[in-house]
VOLO-643623 format. One line per 10 residues: their letters; for each residue x, y, z of C-alpha. Coordinates in pm, whole numbers, plus 32768, in hexadecimal, padded with zeros to 4 digits. Layout:
residues N
a	X Y Z ~ ... $
END
This chain:
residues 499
xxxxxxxxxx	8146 8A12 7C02 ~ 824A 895A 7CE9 ~ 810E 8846 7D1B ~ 80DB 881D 7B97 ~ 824C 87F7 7B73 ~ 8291 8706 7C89 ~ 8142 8657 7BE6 ~ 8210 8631 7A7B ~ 8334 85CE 7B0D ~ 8281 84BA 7BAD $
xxxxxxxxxx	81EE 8446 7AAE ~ 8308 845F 79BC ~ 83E2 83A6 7A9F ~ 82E2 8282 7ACB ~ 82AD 8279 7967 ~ 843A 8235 796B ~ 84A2 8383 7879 ~ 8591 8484 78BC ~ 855F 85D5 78CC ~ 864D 85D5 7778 $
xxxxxxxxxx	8541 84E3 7697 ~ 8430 859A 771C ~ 84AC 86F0 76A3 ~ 8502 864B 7560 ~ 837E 85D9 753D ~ 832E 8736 7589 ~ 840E 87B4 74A7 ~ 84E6 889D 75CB ~ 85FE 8897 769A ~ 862A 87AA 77C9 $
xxxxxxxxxx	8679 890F 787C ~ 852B 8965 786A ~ 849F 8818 78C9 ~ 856C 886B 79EF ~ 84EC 8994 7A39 ~ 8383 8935 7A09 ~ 8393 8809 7B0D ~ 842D 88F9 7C07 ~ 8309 89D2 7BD5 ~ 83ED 8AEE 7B55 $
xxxxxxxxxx	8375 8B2F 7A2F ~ 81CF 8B69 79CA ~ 813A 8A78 78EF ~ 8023 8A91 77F1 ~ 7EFC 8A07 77B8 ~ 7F5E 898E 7677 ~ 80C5 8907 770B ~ 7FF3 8861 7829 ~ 7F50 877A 76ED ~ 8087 875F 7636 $
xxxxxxxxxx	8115 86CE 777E ~ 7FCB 8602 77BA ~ 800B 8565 7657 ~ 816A 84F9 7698 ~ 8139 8462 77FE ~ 7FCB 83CB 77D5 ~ 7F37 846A 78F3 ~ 7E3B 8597 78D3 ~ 7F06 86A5 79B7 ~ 7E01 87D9 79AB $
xxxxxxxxxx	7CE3 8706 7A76 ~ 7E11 860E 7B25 ~ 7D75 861A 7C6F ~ 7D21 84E7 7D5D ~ 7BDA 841A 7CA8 ~ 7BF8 84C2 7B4E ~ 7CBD 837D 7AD7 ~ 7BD0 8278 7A0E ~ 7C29 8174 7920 ~ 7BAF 8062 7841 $
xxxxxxxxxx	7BC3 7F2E 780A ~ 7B7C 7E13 771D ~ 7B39 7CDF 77D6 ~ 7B3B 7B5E 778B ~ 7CC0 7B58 76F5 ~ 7D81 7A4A 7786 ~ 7ECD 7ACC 783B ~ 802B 7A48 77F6 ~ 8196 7AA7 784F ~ 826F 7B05 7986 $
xxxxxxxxxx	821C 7BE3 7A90 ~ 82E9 7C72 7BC6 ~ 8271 7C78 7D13 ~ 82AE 7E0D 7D5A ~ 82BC 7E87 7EA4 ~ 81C9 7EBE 7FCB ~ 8120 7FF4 800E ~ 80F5 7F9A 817E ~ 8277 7F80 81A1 ~ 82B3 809F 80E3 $
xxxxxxxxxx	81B9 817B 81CA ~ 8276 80D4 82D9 ~ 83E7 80F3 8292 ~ 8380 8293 824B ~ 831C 82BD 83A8 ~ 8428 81F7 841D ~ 852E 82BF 8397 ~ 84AA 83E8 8487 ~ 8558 8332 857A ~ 86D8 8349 84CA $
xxxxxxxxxx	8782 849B 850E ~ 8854 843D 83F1 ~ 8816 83FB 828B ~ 8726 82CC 8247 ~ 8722 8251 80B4 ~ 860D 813A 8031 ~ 8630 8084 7F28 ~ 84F9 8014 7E1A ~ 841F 80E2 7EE6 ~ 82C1 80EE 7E20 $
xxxxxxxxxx	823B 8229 7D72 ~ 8100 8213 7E0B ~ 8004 82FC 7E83 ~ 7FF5 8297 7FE2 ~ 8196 82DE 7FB3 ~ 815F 8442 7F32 ~ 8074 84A0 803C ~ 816D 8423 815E ~ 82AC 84BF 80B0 ~ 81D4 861F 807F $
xxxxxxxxxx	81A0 861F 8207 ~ 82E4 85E8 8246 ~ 837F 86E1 8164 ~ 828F 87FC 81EA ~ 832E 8790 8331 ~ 848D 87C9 82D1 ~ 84F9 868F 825F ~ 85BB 8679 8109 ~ 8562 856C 801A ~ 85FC 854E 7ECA $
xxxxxxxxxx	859A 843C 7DCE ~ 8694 837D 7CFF ~ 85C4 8279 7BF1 ~ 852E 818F 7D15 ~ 8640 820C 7E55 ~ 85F8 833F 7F14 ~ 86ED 83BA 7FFB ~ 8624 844E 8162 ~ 86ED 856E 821B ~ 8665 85DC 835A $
xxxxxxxxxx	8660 8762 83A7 ~ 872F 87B3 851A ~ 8590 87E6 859D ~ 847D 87A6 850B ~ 835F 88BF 84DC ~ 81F8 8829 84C9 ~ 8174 8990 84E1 ~ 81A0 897F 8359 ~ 8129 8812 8323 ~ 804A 87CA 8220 $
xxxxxxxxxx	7EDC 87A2 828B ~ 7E3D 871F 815D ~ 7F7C 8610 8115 ~ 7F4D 8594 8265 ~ 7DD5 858D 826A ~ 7E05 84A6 8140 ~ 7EB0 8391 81E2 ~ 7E5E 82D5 8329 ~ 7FCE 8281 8334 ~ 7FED 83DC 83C9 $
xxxxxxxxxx	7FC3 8344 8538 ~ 8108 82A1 850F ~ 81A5 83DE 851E ~ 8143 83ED 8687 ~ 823D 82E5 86FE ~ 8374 8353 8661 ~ 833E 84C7 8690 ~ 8332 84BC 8820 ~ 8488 8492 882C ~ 84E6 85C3 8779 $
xxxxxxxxxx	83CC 86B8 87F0 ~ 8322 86B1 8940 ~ 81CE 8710 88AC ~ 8150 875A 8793 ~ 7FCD 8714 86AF ~ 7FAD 865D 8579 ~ 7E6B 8675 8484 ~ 7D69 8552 84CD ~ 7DBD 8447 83CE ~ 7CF7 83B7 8290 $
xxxxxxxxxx	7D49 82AC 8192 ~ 7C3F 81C0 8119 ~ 7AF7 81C8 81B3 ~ 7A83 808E 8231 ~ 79AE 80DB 8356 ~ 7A24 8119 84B1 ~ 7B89 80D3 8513 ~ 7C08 814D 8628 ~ 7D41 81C9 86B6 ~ 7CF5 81B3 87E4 $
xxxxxxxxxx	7E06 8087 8821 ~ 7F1E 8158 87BC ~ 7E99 821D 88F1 ~ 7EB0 8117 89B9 ~ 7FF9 8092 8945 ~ 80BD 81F6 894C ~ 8009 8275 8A90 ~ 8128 813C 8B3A ~ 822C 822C 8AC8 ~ 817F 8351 8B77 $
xxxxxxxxxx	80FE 83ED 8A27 ~ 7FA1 8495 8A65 ~ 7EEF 84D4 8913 ~ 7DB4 859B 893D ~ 7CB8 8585 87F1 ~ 7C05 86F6 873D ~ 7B18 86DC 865D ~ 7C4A 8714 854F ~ 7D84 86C3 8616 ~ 7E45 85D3 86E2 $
xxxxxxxxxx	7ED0 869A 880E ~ 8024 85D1 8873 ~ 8120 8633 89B1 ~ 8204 854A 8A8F ~ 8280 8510 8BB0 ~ 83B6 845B 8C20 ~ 832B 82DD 8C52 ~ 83E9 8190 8C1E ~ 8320 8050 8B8A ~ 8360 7F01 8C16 $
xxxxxxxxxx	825E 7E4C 8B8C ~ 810C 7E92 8A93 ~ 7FE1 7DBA 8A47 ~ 7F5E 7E54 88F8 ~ 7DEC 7EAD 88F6 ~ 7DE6 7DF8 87AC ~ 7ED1 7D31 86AE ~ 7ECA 7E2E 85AD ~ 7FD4 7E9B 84E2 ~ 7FF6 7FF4 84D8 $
xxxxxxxxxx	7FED 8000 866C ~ 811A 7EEB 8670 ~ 81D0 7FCB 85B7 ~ 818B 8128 866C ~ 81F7 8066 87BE ~ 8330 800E 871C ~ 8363 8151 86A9 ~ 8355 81BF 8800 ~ 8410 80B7 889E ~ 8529 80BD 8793 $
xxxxxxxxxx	8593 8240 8817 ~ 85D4 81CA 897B ~ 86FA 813B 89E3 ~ 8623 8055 8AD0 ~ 8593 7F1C 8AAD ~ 8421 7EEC 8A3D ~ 8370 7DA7 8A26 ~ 8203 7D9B 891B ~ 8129 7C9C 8973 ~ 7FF1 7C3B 886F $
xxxxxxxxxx	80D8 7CF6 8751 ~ 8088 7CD4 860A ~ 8182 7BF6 8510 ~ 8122 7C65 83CF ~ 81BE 7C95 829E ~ 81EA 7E13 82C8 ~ 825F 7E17 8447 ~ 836D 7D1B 83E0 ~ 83EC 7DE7 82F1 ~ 83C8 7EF8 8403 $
xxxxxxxxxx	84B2 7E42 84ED ~ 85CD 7DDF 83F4 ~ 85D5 7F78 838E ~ 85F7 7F97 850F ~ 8702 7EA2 8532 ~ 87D5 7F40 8456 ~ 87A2 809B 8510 ~ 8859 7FA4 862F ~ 870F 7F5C 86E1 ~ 8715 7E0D 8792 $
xxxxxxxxxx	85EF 7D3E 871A ~ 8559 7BF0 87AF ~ 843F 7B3D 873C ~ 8420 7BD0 85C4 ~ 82F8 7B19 8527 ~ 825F 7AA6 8687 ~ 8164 7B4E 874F ~ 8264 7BC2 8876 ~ 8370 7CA7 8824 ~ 8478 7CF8 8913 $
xxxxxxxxxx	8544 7E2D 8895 ~ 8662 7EFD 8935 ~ 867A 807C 8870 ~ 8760 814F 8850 ~ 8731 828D 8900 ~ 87DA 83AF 87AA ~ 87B4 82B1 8694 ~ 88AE 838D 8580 ~ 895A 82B3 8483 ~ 8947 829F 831D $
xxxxxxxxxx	8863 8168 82BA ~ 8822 80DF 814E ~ 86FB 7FEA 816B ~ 8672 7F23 8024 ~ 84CA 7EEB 8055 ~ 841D 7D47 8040 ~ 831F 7D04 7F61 ~ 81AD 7D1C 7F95 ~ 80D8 7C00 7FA5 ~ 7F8B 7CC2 7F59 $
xxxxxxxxxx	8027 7D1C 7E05 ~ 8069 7B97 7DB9 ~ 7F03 7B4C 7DEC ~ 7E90 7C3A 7D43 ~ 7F3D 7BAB 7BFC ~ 7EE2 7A23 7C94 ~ 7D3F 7ACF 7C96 ~ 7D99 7B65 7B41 ~ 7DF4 7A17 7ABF ~ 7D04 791A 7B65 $
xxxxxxxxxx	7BFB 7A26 7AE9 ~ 7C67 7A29 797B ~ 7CC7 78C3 7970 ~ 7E27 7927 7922 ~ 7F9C 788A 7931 ~ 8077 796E 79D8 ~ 81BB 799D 7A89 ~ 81DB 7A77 7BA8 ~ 8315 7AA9 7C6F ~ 83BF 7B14 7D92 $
xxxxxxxxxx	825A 7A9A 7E50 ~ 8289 7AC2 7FF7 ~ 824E 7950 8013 ~ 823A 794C 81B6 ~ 8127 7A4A 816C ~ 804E 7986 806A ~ 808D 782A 80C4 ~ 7F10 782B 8157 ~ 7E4B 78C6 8033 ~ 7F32 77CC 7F54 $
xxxxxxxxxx	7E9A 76B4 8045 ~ 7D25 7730 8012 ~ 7D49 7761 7E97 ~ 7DF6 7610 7E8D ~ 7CBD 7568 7F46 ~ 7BE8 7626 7E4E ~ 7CB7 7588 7D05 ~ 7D98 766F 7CD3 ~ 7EC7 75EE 7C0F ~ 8008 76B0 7C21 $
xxxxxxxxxx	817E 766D 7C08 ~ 8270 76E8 7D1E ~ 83FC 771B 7CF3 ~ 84DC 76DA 7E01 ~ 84E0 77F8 7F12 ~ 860D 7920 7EF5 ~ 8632 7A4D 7FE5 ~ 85CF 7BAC 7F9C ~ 86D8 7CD1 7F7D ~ 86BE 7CEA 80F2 $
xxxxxxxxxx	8752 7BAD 813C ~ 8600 7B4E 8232 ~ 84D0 7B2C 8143 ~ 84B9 79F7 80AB ~ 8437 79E6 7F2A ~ 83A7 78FE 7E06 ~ 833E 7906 7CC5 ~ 81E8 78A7 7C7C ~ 8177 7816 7B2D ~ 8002 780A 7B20 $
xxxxxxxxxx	7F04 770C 7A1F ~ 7DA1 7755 79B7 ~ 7CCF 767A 7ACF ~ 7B61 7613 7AFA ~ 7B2F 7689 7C5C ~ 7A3C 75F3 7D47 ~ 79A1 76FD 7EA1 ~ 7A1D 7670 7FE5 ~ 793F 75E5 810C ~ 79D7 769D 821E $
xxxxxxxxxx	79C4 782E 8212 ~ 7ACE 7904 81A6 ~ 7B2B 7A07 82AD ~ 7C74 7AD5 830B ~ 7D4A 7AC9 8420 ~ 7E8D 7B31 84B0 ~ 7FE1 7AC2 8426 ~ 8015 799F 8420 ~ 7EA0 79AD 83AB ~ 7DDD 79F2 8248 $
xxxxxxxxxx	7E88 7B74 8223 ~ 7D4E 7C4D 827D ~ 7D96 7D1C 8115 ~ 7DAF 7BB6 8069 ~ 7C4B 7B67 80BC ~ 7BB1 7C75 7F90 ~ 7C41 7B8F 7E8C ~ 7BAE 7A63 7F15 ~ 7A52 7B19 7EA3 ~ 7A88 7B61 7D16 $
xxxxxxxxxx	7B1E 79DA 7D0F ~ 79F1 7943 7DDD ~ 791A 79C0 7CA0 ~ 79BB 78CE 7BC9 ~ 79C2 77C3 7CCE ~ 7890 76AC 7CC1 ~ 77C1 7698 7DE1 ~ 7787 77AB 7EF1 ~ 78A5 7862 7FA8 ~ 785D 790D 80FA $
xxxxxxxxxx	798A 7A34 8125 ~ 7985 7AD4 8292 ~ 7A0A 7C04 82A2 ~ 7A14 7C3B 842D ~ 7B2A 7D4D 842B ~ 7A92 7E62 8395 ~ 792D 7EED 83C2 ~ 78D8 7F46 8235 ~ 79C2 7E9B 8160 ~ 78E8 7D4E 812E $
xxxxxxxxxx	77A0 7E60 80A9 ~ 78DE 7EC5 7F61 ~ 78E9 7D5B 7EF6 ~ 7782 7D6C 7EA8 ~ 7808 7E55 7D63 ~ 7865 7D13 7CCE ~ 76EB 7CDF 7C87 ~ 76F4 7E17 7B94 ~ 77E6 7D0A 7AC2 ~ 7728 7BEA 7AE4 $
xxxxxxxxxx	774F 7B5A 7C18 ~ 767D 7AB8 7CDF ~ 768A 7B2A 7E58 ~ 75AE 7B2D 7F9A ~ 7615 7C1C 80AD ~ 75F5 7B7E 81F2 ~ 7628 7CA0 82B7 ~ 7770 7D9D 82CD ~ 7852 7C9E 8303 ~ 77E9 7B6B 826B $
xxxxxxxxxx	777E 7B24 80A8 ~ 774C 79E3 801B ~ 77A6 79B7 7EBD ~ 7735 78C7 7DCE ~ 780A 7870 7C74 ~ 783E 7834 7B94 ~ 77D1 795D 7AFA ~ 783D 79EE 7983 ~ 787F 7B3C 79D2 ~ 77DD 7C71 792A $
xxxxxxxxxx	789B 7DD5 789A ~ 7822 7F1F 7943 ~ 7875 8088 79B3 ~ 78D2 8095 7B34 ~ 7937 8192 7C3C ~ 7A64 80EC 7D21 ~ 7A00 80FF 7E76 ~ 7AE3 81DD 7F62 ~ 7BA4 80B4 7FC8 ~ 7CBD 7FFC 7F57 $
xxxxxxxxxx	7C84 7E8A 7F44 ~ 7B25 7E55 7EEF ~ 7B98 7F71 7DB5 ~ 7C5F 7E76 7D1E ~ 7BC2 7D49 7D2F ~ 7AA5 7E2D 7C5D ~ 7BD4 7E40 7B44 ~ 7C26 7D0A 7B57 ~ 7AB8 7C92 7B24 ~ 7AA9 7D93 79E8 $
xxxxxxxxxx	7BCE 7CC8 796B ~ 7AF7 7B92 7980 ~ 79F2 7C23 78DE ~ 79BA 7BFA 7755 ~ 795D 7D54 76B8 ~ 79AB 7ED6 7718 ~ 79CC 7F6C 78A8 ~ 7A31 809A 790A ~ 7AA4 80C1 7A7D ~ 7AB3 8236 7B06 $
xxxxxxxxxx	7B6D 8300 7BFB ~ 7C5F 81D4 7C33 ~ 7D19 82E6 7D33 ~ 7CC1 818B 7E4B ~ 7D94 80AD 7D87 ~ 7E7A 8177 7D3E ~ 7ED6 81C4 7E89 ~ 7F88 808C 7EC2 ~ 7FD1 7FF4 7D4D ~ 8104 8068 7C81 $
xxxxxxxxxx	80E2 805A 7B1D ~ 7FA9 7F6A 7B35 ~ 7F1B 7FC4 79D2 ~ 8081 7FA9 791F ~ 809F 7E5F 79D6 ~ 7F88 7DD9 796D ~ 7FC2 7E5E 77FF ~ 810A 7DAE 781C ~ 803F 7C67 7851 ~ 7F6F 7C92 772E $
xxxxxxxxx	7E32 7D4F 77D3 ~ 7D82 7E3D 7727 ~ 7D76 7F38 780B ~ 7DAE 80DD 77DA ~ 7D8A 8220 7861 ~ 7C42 82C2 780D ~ 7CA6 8436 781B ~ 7C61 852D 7700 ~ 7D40 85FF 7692 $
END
């Protein structure tokens, strides 16, 4: 009961109702609201669909992939749209806060799936988290108990590894679940292996566990096995706890590990180098103060509404865009004919990030000569590089997209054939895609990953006539409130669940 509760008040609180205009559509008392999202009170069947009625969602088979929807395709968007916030810094800034012995809040912190699954861990670890519209306020228990954590959260999320990092400074050893997320071939961890074993953390793999102890060990200097972005941050998770001084060579300056490092610096944690490749950072050895931190915008959820509207031909206005983080796929799209207005730049809540509006207008787009490929920051962002895909169908000429970072996610943007388009799969890595193509209505499955999900959506919205898209669990793993947004814009887009 206390999961179907916590599951309703989710989903109330996203929908933006209290628990008092919920009971009123029920026709009870906000008491018993209460009691039913504490899971202190049994619930019937036939409550479950009055519920289900009142907040959209189909809560007797709410389960991860159960979601579909449909959509009517070919309408022009219009209107305003806000940039909301990253999923990547979320994940990040909630396994930061295992660091703080005091009370960390975040501000416009997403409701998310990838969000629920790292605040479930950490409350069957001890930690108190308490939700207030788009704040929650993170209170660390005196020790932490992982003999209760939750397997099946963890399993869920790859972010899980960056638990390792911050936890070694508050428990000598302890295991962690082996981590999931979206399934896009082989990715190892082995560089976070490589990166923690400098601070004289041994992690020993099971077939279901990560086996993690320590040994006193200081850290001068590390090379990362890799640029990536998760491993960036675990190292400065690690470094940040020691009162020494720790210099990461080959780091990685992304979007999500600078928003890493100004959460740090307010924790007191000397940082050089943010948004370079070498970071030089002095911890602090019992990091206990009280820290309110306000989370940056995500560039992946501006592109998605640039695709969106390049796609449908639309005039749009998105705001608060991460400009340092897009100013490359602006450069492409502009080569390509893209026409879009920009406003002058303003700074984000957190004083760092710097922001613009965008104002986009319906172009004729043309494929560019040179292949499209991902990179590190200050490169094309490697979850960018999806979008480029659904737009090169509407492009004229041939478009070669190499995806050399992951070893399956290329084979997904052949799905865009099922709606019309006209691909040729190279090999794992590499498609060519010819345009312009009008694209065709069907019924799809979303692959198990993110990105290449929702450029599948945003090709339905291109697409004159009637899709459905099911178990949309992927996308909604790092989207807040897609399908509302996109209603807002003037899609027709809604939940397919029966009631």
């Amino acid at each position: 009961m206390k999961n179907i509760g916590q599951s309703i008040a989710d989903l109330r609180e996203t929908k933006g109702m209290t628990q008092a205009v919920l009971a009123k559509a029920l026709k009870t008392t906000q008491s018993a609201i209460a009691r039913i999202e504490s899971g202190n009170q049994n619930v019937s069947a036939d409550m479950l669909r009055r519920i289900s009625k009142a907040l959209g969602k189909n809560l007797i088979t709410l389960s991860p992939g159960t979601v579909n929807i449909e959509i009517e395709g070919g309408k022009k968007l219009s209107g305003v749209i806000e940039t909301n916030t990253s999923k990547n810094g979320a994940v990040g800034l909630l396994c930061a806060s295992l660091l703080n012995r005091g009370t960390t809040t975040l501000h416009r912190m997403p409701r998310i799936e990838e969000v629920h699954r790292i605040i479930e861990v950490l409350e069957s670890i001890g930690v108190r988290v308490e939700w207030q519209d788009t704040t929650i306020k993170i209170t660390p228990p005196k020790r932490f108990n992982l003999k209760k954590i939750n397997v099946e959260a963890a399993r869920r999320t790859r972010s899980i590894v960056m638990f390792i990092g911050p936890l070694i400074h508050s428990l000598e050893k302890f295991s962690l679940p082996q981590s999931g997320g979206c399934k896009l071939g082989s990715r190892t961890v082995r560089p976070h292996f490589y990166a923690l074993e400098n601070f004289g953390i041994n992690i020993e793999t099971t077939s279901e566990t990560y086996e993690i102890s320590r040994t006193p060990a200081k850290s001068n200097e590390i090379v990362l096995y890799e640029s990536g972005d998760t491993v960036t941050e675990n190292t400065l998770f690690a470094a940040a706890g020691m009162a020494d001084t720790t210099i990461i060579k080959y780091a990685s300056a992304n979007y999500m590990v600078q928003e890493v490092c100004f959460f740090l610096k307010e924790l007191g944690v000397v940082i050089e180098g943010i948004g370079t490749t070498t970071l030089t950072i002095t911890g602090v050895a019992d990091i206990n103060t009280n820290v309110e931190y306000t989370l940056s915008e995500d560039p992946t959820d501006s592109m998605f509404f640039i695709a969106a509207a390049i796609v449908t031909n639309s005039a749009i206005t998105i705001t608060r865009c991460p400009i340092d983080f897009l100013e490359l796929e602006l450069l492409k799209l502009e080569k390509m004919g893209f026409e879009y207005k920009k406003s002058k730049p303003y700074l984000s809540h957190n004083g760092v990030t710097k922001l613009v509006d965008l104002i986009t207008k319906p172009s004729q787009l043309k494929a560019l000569h040179e292949k499209i490929h991902p990179a590190v920051y200050p490169g094309l962002n490697i979850d960018n590089l999806p979008f480029f895909a659904v737009i090169a169908t509407q492009a004229e000429g041939q478009t070669l997209i190499h995806d050399w970072v992951y070893e399956k996610r290329a084979i997904y943007f052949t799905e865009l054939d099922k709606l019309g388009a006209e691909t040729v799969l190279a090999d794992p890595h590499r498609i060519y895609i010819t345009g312009p193509t009008p694209l065709k209505p069907a019924e799809l499955i979303c692959p198990p990953a993110l990105r290449p999900a929702t450029i599948l959506l945003i090709a339905m919205l291109g697409a004159k006539g009637h899709s459905i898209l099911r178990n949309i669990y992927s996308i909604n793993r790092g989207y807040e409130k897609l399908i509302e947004r996109l209603t807002s814009l003037g899609a027709k887009v809604s939940y397919l669940d029966e009631f």
